[in-house]
N, C-alpha and C positions, 0 to 999 in steps of 0.2 A: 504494500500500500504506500502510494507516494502523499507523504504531509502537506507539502503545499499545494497538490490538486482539494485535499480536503479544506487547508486553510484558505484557499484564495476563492474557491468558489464550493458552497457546500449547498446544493439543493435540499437535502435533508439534515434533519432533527438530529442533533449527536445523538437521544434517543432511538432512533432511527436506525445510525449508524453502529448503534452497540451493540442493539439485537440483531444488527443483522451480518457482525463481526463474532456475538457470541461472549461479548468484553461487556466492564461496566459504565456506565454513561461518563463516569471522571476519568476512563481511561483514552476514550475519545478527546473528551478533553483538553488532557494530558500531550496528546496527542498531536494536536491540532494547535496548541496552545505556540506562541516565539517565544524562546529565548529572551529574558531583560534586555541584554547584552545586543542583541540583535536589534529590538523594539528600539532601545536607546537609538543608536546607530541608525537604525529608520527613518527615527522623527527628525535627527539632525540633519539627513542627505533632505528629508522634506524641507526642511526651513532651509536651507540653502537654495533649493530650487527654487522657492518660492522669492527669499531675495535675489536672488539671480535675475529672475525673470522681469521682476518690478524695477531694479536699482541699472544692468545692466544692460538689459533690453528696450529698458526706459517705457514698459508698458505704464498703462493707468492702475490704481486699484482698484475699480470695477473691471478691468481688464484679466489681472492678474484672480481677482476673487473667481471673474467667471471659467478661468481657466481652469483652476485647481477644483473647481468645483464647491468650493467655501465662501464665507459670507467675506466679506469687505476689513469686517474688525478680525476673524479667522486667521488671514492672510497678512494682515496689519501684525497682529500678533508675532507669528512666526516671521517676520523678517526681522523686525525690531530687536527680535532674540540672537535671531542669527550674527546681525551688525555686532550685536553685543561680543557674542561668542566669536566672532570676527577681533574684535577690539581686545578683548583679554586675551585670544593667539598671542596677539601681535606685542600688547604688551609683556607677556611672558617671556618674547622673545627677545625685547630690546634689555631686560634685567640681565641677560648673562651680555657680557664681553664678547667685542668678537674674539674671534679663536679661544676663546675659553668654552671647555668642554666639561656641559651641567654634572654634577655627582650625585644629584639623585632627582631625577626627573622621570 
């Protein structure tokens, strides 16, 4: 059984899909369920795109909203975050020296 044919599009009820694995409904679940790690990582390449699209492509944000599919403040959201998480890279990065190599980063 392949997990992301189940996670990305699942016609049926994990219910559904338990009796008719034989497994119990938390094992579908279980199953179907990402990774933190992964979700994390998700949402970040989302808000990048989503600033990308707005800041670099110089769309509007009812452009960018109706693109992603989200409301106007959605969209507003996730870039906001991203600039941020953009701005604390960058400042992380100017704290070491150049040619000084971080010791625990």
């Amino acid at each position: 059984m392949v997990r992301t044919t189940l996670r990305k599009k699942r016609p049926v009820s994990a219910r559904e899909l338990a009796e008719a694995y034989g497994v119990s409904t938390r094992t579908i679940q279980s199953w179907v369920a990402m990774k933190r790690e992964d979700w994390i990582d998700e949402q970040a390449a989302m808000r990048e795109a989503v600033r990308s699209y707005h800041d670099d492509e110089g769309h509007t944000w009812p452009q960018t909203a109706e693109h992603f599919n989200m409301s106007q403040g959605a969209v507003r959201q996730r870039c906001y975050r991203a600039r941020k998480e953009r701005e604390d890279e960058a400042a992380e990065k100017s704290k070491h020296l150049p040619g000084e190599i971080p010791l625990f980063d």
